[in-house]
PyMOL Python script that loads the backbone (N, CA, C, O; Angstrom):
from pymol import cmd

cmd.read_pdbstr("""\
ATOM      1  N   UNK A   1       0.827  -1.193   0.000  1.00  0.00           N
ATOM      2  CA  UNK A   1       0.000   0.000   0.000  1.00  0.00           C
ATOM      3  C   UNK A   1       0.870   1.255   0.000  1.00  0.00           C
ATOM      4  O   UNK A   1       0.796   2.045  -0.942  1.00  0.00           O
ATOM      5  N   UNK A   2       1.735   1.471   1.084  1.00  0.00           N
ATOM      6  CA  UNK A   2       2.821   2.572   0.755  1.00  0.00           C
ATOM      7  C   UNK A   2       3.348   2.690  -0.377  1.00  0.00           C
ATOM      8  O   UNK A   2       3.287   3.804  -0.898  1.00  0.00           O
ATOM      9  N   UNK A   3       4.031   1.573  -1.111  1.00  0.00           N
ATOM     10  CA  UNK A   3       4.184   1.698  -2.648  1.00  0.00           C
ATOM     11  C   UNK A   3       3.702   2.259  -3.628  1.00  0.00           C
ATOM     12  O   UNK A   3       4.306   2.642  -4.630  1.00  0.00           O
ATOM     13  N   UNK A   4       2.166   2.368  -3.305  1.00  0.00           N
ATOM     14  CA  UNK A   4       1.373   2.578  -4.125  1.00  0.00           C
ATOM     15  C   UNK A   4       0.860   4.210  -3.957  1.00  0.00           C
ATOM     16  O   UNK A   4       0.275   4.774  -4.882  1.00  0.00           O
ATOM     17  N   UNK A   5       1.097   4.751  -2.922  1.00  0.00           N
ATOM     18  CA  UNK A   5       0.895   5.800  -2.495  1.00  0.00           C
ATOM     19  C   UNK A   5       2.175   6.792  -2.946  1.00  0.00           C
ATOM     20  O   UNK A   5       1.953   7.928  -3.364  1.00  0.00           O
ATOM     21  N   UNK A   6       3.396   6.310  -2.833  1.00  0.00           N
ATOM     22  CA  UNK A   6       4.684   7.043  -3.033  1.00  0.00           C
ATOM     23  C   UNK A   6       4.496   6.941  -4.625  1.00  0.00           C
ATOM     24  O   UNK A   6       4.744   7.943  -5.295  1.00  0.00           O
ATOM     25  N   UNK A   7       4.025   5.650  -5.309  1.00  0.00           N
ATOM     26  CA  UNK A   7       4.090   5.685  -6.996  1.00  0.00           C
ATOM     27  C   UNK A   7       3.087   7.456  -7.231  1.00  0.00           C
ATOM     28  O   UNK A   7       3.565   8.541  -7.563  1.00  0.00           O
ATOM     29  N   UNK A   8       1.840   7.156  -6.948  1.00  0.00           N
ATOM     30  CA  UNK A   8       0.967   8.256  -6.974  1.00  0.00           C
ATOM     31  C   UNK A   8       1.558   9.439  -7.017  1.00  0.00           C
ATOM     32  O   UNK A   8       1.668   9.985  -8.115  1.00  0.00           O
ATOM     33  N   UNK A   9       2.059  10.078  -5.835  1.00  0.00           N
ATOM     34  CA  UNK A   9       2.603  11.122  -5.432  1.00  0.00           C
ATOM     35  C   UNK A   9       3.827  11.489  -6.492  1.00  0.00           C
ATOM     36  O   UNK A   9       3.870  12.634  -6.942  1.00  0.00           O
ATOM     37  N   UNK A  10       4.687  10.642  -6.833  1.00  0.00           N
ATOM     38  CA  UNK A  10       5.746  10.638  -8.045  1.00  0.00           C
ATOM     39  C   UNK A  10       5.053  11.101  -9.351  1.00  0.00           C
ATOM     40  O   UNK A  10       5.357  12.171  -9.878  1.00  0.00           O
ATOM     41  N   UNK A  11       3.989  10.157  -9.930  1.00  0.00           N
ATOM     42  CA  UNK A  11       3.142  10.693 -10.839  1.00  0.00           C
ATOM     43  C   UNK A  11       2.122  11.707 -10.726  1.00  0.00           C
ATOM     44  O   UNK A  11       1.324  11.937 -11.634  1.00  0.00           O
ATOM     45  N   UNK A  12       2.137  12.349  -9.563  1.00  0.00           N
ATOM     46  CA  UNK A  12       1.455  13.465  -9.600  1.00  0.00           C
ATOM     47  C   UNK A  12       2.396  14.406  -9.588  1.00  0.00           C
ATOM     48  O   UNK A  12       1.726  15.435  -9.497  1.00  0.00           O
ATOM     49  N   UNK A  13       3.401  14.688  -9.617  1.00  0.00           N
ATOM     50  CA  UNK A  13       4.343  15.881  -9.371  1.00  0.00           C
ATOM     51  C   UNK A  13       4.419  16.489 -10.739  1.00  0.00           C
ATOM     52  O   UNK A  13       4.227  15.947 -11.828  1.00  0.00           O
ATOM     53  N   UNK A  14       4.632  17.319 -10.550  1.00  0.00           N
ATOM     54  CA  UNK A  14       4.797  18.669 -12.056  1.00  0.00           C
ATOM     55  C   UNK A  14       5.693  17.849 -12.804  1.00  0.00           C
ATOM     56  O   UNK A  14       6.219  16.813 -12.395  1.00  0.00           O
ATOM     57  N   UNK A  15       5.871  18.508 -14.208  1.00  0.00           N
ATOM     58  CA  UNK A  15       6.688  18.054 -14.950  1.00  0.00           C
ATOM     59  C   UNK A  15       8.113  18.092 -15.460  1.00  0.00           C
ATOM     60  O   UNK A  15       8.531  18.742 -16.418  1.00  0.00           O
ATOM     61  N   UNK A  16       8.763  17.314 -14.685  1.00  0.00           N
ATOM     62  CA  UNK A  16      10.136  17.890 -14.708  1.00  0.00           C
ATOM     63  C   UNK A  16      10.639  17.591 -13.039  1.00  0.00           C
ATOM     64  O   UNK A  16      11.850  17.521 -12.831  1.00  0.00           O
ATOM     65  N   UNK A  17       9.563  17.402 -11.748  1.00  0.00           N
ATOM     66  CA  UNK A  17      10.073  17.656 -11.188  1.00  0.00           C
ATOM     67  C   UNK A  17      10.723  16.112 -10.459  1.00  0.00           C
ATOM     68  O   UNK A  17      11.120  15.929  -9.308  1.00  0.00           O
ATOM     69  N   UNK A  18      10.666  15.406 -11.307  1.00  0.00           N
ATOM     70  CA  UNK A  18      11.384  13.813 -11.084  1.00  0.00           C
ATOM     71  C   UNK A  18      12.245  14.336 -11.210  1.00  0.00           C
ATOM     72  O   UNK A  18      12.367  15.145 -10.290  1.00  0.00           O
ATOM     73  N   UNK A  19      13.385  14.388 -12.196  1.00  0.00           N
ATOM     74  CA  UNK A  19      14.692  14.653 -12.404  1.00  0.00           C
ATOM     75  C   UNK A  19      15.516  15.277 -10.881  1.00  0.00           C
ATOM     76  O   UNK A  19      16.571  14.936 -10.347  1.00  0.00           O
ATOM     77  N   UNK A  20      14.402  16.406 -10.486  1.00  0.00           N
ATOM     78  CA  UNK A  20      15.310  17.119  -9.575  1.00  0.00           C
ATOM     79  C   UNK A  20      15.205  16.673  -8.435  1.00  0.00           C
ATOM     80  O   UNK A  20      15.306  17.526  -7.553  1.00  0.00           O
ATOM     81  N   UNK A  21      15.004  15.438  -8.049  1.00  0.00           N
ATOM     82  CA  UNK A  21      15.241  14.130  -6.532  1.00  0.00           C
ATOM     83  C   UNK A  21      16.785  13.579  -7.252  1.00  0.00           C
ATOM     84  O   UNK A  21      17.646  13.220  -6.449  1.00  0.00           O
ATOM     85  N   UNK A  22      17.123  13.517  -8.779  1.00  0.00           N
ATOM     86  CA  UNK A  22      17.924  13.103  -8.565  1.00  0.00           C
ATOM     87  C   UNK A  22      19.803  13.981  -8.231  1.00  0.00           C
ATOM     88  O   UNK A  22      20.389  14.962  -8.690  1.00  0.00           O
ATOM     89  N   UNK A  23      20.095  12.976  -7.268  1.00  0.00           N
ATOM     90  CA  UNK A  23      21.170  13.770  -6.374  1.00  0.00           C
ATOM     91  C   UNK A  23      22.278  13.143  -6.781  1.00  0.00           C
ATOM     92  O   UNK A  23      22.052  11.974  -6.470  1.00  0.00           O
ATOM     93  N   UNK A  24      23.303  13.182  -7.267  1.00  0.00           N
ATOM     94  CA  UNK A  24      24.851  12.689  -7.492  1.00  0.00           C
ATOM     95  C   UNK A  24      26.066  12.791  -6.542  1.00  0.00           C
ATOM     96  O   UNK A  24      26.975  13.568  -6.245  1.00  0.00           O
ATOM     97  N   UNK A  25      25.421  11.197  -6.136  1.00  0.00           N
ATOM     98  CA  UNK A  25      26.581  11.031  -4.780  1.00  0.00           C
ATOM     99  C   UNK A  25      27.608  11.563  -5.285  1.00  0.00           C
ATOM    100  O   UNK A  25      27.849  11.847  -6.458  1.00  0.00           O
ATOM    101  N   UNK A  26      28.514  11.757  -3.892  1.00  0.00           N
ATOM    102  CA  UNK A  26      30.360  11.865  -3.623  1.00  0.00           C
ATOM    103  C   UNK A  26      30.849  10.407  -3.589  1.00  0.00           C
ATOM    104  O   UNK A  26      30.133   9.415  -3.452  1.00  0.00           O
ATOM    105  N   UNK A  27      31.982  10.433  -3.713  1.00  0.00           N
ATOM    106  CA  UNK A  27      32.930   9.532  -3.381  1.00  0.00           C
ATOM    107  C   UNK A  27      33.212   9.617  -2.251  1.00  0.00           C
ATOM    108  O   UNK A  27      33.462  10.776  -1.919  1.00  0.00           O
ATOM    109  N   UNK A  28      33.311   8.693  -1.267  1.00  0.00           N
ATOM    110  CA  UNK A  28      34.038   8.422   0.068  1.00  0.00           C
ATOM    111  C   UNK A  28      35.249   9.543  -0.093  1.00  0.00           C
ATOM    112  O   UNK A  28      35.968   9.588  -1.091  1.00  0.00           O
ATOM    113  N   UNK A  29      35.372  10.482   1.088  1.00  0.00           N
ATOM    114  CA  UNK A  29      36.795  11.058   1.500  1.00  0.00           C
ATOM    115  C   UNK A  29      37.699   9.883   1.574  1.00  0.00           C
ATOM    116  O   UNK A  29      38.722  10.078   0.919  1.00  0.00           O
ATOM    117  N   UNK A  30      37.638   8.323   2.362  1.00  0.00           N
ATOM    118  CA  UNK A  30      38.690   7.781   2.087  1.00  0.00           C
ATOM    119  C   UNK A  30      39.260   7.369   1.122  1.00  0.00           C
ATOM    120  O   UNK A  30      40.451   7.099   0.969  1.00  0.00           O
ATOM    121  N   UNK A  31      38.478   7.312   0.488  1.00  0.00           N
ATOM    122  CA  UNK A  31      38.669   6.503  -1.058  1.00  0.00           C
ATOM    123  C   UNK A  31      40.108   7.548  -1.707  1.00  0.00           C
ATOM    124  O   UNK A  31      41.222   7.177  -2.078  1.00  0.00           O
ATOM    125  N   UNK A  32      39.702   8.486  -1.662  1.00  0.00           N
ATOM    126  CA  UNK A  32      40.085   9.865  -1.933  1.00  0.00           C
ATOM    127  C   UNK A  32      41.933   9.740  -1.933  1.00  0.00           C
ATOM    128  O   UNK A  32      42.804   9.819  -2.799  1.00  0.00           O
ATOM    129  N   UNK A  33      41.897   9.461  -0.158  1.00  0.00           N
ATOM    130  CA  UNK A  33      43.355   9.869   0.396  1.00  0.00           C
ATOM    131  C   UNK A  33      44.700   8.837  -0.649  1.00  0.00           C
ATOM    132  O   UNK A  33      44.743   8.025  -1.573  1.00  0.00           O
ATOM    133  N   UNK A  34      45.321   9.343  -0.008  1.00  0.00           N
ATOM    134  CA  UNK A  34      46.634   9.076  -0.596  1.00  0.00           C
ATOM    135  C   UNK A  34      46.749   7.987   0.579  1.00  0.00           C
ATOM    136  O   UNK A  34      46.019   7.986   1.570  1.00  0.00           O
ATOM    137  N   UNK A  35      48.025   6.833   0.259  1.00  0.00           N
ATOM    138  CA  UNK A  35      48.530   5.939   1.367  1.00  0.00           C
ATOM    139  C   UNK A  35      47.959   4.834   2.107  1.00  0.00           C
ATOM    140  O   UNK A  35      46.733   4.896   2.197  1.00  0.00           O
ATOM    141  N   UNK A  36      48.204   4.393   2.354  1.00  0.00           N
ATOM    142  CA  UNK A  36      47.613   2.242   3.188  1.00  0.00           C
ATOM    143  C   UNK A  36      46.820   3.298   4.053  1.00  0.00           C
ATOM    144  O   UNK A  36      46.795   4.488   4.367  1.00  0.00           O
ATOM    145  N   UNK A  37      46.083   1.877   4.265  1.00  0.00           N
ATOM    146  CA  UNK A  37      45.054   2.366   5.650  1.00  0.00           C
ATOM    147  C   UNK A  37      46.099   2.254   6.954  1.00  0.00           C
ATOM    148  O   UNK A  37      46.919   1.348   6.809  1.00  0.00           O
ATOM    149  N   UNK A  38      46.187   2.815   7.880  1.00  0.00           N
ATOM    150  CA  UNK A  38      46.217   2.689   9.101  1.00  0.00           C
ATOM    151  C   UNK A  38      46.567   1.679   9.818  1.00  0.00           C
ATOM    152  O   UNK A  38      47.644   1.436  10.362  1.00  0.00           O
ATOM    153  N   UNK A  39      45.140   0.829   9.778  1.00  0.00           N
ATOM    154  CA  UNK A  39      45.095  -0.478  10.097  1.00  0.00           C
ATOM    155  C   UNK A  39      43.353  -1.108  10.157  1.00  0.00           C
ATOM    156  O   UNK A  39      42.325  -0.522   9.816  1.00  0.00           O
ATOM    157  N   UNK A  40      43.516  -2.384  10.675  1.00  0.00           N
ATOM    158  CA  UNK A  40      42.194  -2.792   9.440  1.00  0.00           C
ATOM    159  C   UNK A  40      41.094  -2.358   9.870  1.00  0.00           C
ATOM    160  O   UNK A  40      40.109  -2.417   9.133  1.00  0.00           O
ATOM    161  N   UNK A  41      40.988  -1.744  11.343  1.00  0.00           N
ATOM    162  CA  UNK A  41      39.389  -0.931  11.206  1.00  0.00           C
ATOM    163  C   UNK A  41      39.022  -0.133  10.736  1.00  0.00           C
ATOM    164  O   UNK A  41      37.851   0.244  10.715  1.00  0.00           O
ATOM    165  N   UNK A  42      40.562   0.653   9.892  1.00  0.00           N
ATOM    166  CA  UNK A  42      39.825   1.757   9.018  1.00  0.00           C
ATOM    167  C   UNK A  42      39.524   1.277   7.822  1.00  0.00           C
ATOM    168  O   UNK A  42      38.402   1.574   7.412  1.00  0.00           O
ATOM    169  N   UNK A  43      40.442   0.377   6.883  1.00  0.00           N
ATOM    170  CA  UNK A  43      40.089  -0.816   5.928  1.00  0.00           C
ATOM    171  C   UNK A  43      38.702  -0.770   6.181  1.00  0.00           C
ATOM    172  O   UNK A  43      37.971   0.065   5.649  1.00  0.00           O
ATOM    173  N   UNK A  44      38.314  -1.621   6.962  1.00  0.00           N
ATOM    174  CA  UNK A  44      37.275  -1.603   7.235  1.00  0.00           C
ATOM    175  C   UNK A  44      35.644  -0.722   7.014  1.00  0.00           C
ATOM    176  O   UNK A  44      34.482  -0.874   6.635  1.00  0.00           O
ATOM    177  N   UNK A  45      36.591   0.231   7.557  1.00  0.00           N
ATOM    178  CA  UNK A  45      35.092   1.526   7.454  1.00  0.00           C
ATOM    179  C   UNK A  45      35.141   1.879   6.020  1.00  0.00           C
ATOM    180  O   UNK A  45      34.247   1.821   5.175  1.00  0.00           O
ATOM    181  N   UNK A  46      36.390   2.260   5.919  1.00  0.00           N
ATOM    182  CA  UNK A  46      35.963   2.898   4.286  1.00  0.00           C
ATOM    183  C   UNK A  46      35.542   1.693   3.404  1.00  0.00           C
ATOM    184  O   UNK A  46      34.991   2.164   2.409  1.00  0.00           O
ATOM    185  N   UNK A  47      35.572   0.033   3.330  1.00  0.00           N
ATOM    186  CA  UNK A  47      34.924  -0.548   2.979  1.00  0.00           C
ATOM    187  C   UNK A  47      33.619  -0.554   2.537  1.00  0.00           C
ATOM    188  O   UNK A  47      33.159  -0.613   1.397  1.00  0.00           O
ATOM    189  N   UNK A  48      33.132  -0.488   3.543  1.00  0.00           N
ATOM    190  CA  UNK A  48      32.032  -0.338   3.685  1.00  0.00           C
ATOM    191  C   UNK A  48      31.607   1.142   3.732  1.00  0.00           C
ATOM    192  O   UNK A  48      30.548   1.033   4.350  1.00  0.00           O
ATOM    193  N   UNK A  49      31.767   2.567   3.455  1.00  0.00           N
ATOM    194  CA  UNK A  49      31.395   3.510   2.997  1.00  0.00           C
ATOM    195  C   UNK A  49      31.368   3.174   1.510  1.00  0.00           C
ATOM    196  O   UNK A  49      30.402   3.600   0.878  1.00  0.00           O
ATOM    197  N   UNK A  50      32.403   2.388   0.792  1.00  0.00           N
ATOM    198  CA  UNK A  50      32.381   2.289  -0.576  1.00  0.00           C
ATOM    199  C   UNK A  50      31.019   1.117  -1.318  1.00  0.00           C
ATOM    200  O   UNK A  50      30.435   1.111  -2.402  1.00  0.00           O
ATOM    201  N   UNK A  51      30.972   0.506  -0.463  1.00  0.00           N
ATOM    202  CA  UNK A  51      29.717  -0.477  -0.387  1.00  0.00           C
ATOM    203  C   UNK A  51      28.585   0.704  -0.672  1.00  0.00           C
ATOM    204  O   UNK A  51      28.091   0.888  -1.785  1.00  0.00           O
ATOM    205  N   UNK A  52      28.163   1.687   0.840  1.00  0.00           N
ATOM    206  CA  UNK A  52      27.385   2.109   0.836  1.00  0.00           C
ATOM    207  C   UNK A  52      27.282   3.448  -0.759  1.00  0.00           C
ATOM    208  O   UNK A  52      26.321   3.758  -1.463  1.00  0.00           O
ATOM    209  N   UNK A  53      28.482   3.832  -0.774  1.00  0.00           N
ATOM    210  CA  UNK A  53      28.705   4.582  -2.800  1.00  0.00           C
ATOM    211  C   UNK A  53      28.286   3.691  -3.582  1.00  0.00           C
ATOM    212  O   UNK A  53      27.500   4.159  -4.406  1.00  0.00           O
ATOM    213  N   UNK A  54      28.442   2.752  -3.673  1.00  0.00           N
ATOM    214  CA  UNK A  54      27.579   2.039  -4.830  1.00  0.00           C
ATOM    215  C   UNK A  54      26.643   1.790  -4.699  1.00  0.00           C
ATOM    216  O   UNK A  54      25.983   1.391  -5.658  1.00  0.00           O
ATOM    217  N   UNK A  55      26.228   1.874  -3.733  1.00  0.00           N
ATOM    218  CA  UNK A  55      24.502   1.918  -3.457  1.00  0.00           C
ATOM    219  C   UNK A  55      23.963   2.846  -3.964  1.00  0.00           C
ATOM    220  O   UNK A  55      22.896   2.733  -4.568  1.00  0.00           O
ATOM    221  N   UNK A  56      24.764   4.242  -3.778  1.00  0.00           N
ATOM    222  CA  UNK A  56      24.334   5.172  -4.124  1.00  0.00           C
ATOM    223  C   UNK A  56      24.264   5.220  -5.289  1.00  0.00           C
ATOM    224  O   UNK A  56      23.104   5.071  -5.673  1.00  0.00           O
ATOM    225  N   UNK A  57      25.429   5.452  -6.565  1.00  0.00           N
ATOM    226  CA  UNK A  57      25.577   5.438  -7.344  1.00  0.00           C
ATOM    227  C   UNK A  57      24.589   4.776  -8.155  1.00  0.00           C
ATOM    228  O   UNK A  57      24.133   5.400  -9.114  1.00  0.00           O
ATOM    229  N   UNK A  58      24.139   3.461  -7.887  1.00  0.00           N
ATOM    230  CA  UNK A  58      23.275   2.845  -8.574  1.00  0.00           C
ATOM    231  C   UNK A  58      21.548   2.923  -8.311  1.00  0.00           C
ATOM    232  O   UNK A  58      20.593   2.461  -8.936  1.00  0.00           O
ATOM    233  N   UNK A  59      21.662   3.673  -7.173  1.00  0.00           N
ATOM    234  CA  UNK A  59      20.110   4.942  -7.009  1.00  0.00           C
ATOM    235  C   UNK A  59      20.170   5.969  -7.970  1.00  0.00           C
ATOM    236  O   UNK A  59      19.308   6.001  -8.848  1.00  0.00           O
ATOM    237  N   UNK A  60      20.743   6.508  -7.945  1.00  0.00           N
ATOM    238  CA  UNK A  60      21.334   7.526  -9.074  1.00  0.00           C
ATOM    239  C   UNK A  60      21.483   7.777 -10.414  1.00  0.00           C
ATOM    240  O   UNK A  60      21.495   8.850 -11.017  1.00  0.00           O
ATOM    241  N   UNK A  61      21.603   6.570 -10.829  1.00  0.00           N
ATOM    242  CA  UNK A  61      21.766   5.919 -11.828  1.00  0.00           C
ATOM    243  C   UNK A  61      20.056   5.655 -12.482  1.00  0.00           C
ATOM    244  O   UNK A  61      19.464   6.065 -13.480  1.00  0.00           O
ATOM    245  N   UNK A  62      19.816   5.063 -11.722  1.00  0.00           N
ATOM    246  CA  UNK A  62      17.926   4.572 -11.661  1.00  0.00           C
ATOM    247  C   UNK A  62      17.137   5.456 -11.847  1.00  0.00           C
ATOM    248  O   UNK A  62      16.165   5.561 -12.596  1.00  0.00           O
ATOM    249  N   UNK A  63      17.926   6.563 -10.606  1.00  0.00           N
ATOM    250  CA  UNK A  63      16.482   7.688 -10.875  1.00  0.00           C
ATOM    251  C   UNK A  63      17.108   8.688 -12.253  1.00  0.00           C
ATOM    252  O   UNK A  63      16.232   9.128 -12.996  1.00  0.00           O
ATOM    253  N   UNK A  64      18.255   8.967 -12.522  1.00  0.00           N
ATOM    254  CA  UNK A  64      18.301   9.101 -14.038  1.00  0.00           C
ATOM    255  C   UNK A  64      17.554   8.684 -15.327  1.00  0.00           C
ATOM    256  O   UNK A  64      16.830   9.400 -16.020  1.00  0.00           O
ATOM    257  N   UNK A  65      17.950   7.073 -15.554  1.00  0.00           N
ATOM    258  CA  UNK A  65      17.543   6.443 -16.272  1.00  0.00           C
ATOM    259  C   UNK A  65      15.436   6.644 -16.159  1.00  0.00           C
ATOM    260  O   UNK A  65      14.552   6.486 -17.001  1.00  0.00           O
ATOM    261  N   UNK A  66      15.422   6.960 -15.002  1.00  0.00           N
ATOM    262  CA  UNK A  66      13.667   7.422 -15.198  1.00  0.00           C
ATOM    263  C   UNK A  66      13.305   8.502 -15.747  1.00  0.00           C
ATOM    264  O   UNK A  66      12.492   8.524 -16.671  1.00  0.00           O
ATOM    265  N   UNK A  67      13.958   9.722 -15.167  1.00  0.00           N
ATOM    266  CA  UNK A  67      13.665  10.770 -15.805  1.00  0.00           C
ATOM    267  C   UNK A  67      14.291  11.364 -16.716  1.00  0.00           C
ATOM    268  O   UNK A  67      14.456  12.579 -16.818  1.00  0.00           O
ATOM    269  N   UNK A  68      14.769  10.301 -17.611  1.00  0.00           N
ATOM    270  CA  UNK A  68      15.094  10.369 -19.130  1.00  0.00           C
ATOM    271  C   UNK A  68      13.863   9.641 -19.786  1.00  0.00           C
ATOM    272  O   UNK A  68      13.066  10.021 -20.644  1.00  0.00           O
ATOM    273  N   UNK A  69      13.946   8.805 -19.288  1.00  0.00           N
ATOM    274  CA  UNK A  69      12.806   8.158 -19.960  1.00  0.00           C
ATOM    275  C   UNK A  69      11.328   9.102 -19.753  1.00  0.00           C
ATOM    276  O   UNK A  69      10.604   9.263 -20.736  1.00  0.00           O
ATOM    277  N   UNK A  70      11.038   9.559 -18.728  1.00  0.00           N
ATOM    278  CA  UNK A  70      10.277  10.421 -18.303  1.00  0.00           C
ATOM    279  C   UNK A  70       9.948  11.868 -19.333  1.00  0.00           C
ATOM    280  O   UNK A  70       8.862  12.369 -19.623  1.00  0.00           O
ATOM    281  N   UNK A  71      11.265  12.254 -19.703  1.00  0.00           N
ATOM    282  CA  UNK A  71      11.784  13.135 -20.548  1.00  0.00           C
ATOM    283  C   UNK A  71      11.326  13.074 -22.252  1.00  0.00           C
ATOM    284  O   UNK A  71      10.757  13.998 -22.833  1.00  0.00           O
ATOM    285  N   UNK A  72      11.778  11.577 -22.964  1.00  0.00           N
ATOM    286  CA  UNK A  72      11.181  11.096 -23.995  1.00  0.00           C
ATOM    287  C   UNK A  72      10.216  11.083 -24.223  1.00  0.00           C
ATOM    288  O   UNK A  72       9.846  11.442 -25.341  1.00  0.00           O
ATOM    289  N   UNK A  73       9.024  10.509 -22.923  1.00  0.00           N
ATOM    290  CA  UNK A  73       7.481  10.189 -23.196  1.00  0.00           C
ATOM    291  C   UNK A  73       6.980  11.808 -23.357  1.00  0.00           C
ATOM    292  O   UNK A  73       6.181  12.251 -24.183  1.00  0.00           O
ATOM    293  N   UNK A  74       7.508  12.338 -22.590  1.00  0.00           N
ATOM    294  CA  UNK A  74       6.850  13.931 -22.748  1.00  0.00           C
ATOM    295  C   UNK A  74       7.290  14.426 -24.427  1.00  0.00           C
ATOM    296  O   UNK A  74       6.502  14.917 -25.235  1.00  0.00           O
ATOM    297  N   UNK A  75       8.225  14.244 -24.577  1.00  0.00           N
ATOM    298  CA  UNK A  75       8.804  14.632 -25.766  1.00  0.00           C
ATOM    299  C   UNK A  75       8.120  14.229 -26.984  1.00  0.00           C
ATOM    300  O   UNK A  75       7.779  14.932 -27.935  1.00  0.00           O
ATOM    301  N   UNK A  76       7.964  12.881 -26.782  1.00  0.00           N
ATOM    302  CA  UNK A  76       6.444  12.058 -27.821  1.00  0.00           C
ATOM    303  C   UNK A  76       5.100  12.052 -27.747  1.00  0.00           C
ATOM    304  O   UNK A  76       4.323  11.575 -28.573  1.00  0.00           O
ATOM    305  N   UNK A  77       4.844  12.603 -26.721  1.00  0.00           N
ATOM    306  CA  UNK A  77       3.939  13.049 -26.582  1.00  0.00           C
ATOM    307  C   UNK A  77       3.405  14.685 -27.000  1.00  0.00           C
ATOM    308  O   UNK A  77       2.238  14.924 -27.311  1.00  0.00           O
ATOM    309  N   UNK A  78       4.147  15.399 -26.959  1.00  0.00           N
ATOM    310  CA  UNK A  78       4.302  17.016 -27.184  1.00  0.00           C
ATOM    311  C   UNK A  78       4.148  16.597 -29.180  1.00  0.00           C
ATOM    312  O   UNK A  78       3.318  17.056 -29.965  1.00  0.00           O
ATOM    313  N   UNK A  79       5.331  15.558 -29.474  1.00  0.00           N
ATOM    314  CA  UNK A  79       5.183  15.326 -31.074  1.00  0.00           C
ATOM    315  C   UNK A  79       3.979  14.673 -31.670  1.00  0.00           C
ATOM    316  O   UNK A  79       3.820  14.794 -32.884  1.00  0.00           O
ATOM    317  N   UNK A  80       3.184  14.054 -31.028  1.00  0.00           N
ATOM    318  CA  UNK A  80       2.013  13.633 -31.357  1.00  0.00           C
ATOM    319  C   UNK A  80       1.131  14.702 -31.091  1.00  0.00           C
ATOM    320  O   UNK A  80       0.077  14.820 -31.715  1.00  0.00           O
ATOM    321  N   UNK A  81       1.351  15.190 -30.544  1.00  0.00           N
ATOM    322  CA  UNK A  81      -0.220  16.723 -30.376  1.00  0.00           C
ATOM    323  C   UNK A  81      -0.033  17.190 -31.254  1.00  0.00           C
ATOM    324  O   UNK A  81      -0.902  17.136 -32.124  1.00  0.00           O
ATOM    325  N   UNK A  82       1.115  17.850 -31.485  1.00  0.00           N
ATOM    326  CA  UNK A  82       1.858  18.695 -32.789  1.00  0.00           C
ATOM    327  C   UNK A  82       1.836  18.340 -34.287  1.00  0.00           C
ATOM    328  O   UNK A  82       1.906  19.173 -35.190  1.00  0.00           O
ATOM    329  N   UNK A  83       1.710  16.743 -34.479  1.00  0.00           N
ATOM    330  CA  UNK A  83       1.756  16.186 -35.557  1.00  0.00           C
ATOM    331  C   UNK A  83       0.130  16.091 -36.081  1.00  0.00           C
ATOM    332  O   UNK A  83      -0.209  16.117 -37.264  1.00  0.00           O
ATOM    333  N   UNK A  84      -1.131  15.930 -34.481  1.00  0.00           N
ATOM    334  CA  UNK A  84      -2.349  16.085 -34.864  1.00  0.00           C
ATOM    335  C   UNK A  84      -2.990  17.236 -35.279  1.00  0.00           C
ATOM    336  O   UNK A  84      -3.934  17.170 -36.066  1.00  0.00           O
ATOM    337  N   UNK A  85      -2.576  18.302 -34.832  1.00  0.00           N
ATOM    338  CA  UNK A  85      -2.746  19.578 -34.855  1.00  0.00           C
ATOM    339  C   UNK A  85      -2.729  20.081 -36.097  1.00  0.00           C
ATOM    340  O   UNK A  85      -3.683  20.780 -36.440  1.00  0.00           O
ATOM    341  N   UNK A  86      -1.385  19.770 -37.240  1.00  0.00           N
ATOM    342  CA  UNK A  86      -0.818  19.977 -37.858  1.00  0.00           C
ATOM    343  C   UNK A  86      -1.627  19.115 -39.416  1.00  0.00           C
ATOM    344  O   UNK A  86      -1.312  19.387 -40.574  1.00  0.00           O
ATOM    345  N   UNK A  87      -2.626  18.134 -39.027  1.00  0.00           N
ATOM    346  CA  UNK A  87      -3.000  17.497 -39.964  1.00  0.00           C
ATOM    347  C   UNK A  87      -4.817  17.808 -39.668  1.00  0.00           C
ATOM    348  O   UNK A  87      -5.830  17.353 -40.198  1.00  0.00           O
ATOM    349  N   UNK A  88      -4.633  18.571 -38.819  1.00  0.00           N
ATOM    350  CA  UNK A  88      -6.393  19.070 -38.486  1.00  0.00           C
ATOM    351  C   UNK A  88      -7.136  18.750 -37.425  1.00  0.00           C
ATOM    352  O   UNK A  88      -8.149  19.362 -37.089  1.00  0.00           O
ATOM    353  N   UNK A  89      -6.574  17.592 -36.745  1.00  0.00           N
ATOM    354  CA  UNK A  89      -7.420  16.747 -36.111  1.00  0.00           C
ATOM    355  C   UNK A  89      -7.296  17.643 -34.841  1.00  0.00           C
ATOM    356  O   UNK A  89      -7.910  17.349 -33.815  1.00  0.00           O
TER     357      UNK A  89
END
""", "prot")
cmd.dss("prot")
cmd.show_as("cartoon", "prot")
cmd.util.cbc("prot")
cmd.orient("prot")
């Protein structure tokens, strides 16, 4: 039921305004640094911060790939009014 309520609310939003939920993670600061870890509990953490970046990344990715697609249907749609319009109908 929540599913179905959050779908709603997504398809009710203005047009255009999917795209702008989507957010483009960072990279881990550790990932970043220069030099070995420390020792392995930091191994460790930034591990798993990099775990949690590809999580992200591939949210990101998703909600892109929607509001492109999102983007097209409007786009074919705008060309089909235009193309009826244009022939009388």
């Amino acid at each position: 039921m929540r599913y179905l309520i959050a779908v709603g609310l997504l398809l009710a939003a203005p047009k255009g305004a999917q795209a702008a939920y989507c957010s483009e993670p960072s990279a881990p600061y550790c990932a970043e640094q220069y030099g070995e870890f420390d020792d392995g509990y930091e191994f460790e953490r930034c591990k798993s911060e990099m775990e949690s970046y590809r999580a992200d990344v591939e949210s990101y990715l998703d909600c892109l790939r929607e509001a492109s697609e999102q983007a097209l249907s409007e786009y074919n749609d705008a060309v089909e009014s235009f193309n009826r319009r244009a022939r009388g109908y």
